[in-house]
N, C-alpha and C positions, 0 to 999 in steps of 0.2 A: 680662483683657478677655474682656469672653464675645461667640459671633455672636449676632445678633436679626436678624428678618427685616422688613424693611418692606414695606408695603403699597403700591404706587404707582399712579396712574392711568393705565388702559387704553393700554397700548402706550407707554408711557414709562418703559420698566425698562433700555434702555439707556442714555437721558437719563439719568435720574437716577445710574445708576448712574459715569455721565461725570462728571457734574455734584459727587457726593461725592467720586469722585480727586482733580477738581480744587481741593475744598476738604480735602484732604488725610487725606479719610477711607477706612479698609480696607473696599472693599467686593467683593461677588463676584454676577456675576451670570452664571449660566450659560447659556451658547450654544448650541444644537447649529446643525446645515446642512442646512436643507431645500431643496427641490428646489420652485419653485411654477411654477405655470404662469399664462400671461396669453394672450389669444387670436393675440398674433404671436410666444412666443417663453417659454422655458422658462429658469428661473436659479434659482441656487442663493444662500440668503441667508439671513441668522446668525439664526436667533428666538430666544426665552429659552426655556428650559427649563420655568420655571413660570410662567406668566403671570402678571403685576401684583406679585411679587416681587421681591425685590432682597434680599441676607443682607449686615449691615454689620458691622465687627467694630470696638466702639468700650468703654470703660471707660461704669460704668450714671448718673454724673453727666453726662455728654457725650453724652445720649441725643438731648436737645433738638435738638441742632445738625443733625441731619438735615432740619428739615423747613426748613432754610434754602435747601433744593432745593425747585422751583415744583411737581414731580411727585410728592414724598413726601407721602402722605394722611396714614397711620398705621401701628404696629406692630400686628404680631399677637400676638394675647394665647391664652395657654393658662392657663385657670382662673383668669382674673383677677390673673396678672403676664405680662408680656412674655415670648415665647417664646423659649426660648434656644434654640440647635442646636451640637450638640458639637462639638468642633474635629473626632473621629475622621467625623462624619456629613459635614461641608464636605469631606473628606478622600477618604472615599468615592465622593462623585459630581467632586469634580475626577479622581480617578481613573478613574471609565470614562468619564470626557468627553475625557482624555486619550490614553485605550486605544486602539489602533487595527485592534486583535485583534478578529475576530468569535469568540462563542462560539455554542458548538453546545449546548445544551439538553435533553433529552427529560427525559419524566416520564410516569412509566406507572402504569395504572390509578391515577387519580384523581378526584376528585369534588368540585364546587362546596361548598365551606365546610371542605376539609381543610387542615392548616397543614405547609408543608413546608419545610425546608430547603435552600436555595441551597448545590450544591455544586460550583462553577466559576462565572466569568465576575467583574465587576469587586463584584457584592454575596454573594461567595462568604460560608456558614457564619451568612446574615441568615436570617431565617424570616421566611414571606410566608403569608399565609392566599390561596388558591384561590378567586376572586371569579367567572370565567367561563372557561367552555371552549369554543372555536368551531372551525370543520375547520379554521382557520390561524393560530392564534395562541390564547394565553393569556394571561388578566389577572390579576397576581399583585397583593393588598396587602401593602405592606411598611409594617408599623405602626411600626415604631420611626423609621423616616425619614421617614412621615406622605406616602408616595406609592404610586403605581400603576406594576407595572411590564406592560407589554406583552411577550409573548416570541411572534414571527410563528415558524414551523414548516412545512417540507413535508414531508408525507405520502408 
């Protein structure tokens, strides 16, 4: 069984992804805890991690059965088959989503478009190419996981 990722409509990655347990399909959809604010009162509530996503883990004849969810559009496709994502990649971000360890970071003299290696924290020994440098934070690509990572820093 490999994972693929579904494409859902706009703010229904939790639905959906409710919606395939209950039809008794493996899905994962990741959560983190943000903090929002409204103009009387401040809370803390689950968003997804990647927007309009949802990663299902299902055998490639029983693809179909997804869109038996009202919120499944489509899969996403890489070079014209369905993109699969490794069980070790699903493995890695349940991992620092599990973490509850802050990691400490630095990285010295560097420069927009150099490719460096992760050596601590939950994407330890990945390589991320150098996308932007700001006085509090950096934008790392991690191509092989096909995201962006943020790492905030004080000076």
């Amino acid at each position: 069984m490999n994972w693929y990722v579904v494409y859902t409509k706009p703010k229904w990655e939790k639905k959906v992804a409710a919606q395939l347990n209950k039809m008794g399909i493996t899905c994962y959809c990741p959560l983190i805890i943000q903090i929002r604010q409204w103009t009387d009162r401040k809370k803390k509530v689950a968003v997804p991690l990647f927007n309009s996503y949802v990663f299902v883990r299902l055998e490639e004849k029983d693809r179909n059965l997804v869109f038996q969810s009202a919120g499944a559009v489509r899969y996403l496709f890489w070079l014209g088959k369905a993109a699969i994502v490794k069980d070790d990649e699903i493995a890695t971000i349940q991992k620092w989503l599990d973490s509850s360890d802050e990691y400490d970071i630095s990285v010295d003299q560097i420069k927009i478009g150099d490719t460096i290696t992760l050596d601590s924290g939950p994407f330890v020994s990945q390589k991320a190419t150098v996308q932007e440098i700001n006085s509090n934070h950096y934008l790392l690509v991690l191509e092989t996981l096909g995201c962006v990572l943020k790492i905030n820093y004080n000076r």
